[in-house]
N, C-alpha and C positions, 0 to 999 in steps of 0.2 A: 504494500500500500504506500500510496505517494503521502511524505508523513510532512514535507514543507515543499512547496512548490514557489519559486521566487523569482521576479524581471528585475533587471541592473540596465537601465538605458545606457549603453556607450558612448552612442554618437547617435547625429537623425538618421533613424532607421533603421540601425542596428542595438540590436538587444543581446543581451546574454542572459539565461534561460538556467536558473539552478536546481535540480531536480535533489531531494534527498528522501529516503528510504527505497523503496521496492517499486517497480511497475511492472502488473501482472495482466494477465488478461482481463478484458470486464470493463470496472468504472475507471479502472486507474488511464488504459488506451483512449479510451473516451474522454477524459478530461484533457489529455494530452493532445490529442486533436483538438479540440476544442479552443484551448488555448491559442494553438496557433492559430488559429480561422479569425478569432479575434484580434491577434499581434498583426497578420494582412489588412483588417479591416481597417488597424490602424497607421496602416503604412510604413510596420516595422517587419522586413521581408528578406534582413539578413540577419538571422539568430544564432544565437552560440548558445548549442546545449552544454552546460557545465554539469560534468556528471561527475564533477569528486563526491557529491554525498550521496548516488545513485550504490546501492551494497546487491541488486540482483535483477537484470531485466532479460522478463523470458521469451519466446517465439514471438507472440503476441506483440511486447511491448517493442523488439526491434522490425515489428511490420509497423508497427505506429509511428515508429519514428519514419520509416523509408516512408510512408504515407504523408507523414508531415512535409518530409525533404519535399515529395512530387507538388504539393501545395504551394509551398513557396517557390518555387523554380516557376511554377502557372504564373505567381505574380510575381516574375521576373526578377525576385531573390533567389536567397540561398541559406544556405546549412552549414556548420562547421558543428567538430565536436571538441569538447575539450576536457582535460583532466580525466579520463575513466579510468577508475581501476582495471589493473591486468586481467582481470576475469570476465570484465565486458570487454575491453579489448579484444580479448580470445576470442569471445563469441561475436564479434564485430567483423572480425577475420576470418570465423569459420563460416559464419553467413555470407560472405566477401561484401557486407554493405562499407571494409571501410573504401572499397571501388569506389563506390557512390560518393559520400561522403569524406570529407576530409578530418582526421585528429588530429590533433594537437595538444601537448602536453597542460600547455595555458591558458588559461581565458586571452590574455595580451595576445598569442603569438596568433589565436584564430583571429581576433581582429587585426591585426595588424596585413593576416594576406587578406581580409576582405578589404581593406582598405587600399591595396596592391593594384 
């Protein structure tokens, strides 16, 4: 369960996006979506998920995010990730979504290539 879910405005337009406990199949994908449909509506369309307090995201929740990526790339943003633990990583890479999606160890270093 998503146990604090928090936005950090960067810059205009980009956000960074802090997720901390669990996202599992269910409410927690749905809110996640959710989320971003609202950050588009607001015209913030380059997000940085920072997942250092993310501890477990399953099938479900790394479709939700690839779902989310596909949303913002519609409204001509984008997605970076930043800070996950090695164990989302692994599964970042066994999925291959980090193809899709770019990491990065920082919240700074993922802005700084959207700002590139």
């Amino acid at each position: 369960m998503i146990q604090k879910f928090t936005k950090r405005n960067l810059q205009p337009g980009m956000i960074a996006v802090e997720i901390y406990g669990s996202v599992h199949n269910g409410p927690d994908c749905a809110r996640l979506q959710r989320e971003v449909d609202s950050m588009i509506a607001a015209g913030e369309t380059r997000v940085i998920f920072d997942l250092s307090g993310l501890t477990h995201a399953d099938s479900a929740a790394i479709g939700a995010i690839v779902r989310c990526l596909t949303k913002l790339k519609g409204a001509a943003g984008g997605m970076r990730i930043a800070a996950a633990h090695p164990m989302i990583v692994h599964s970042l890479k066994l999925t291959k979504v980090d193809k899709l999606i770019e990491m990065f160890p920082t919240v700074d270093q993922a802005a700084e290539k959207f700002s590139a």
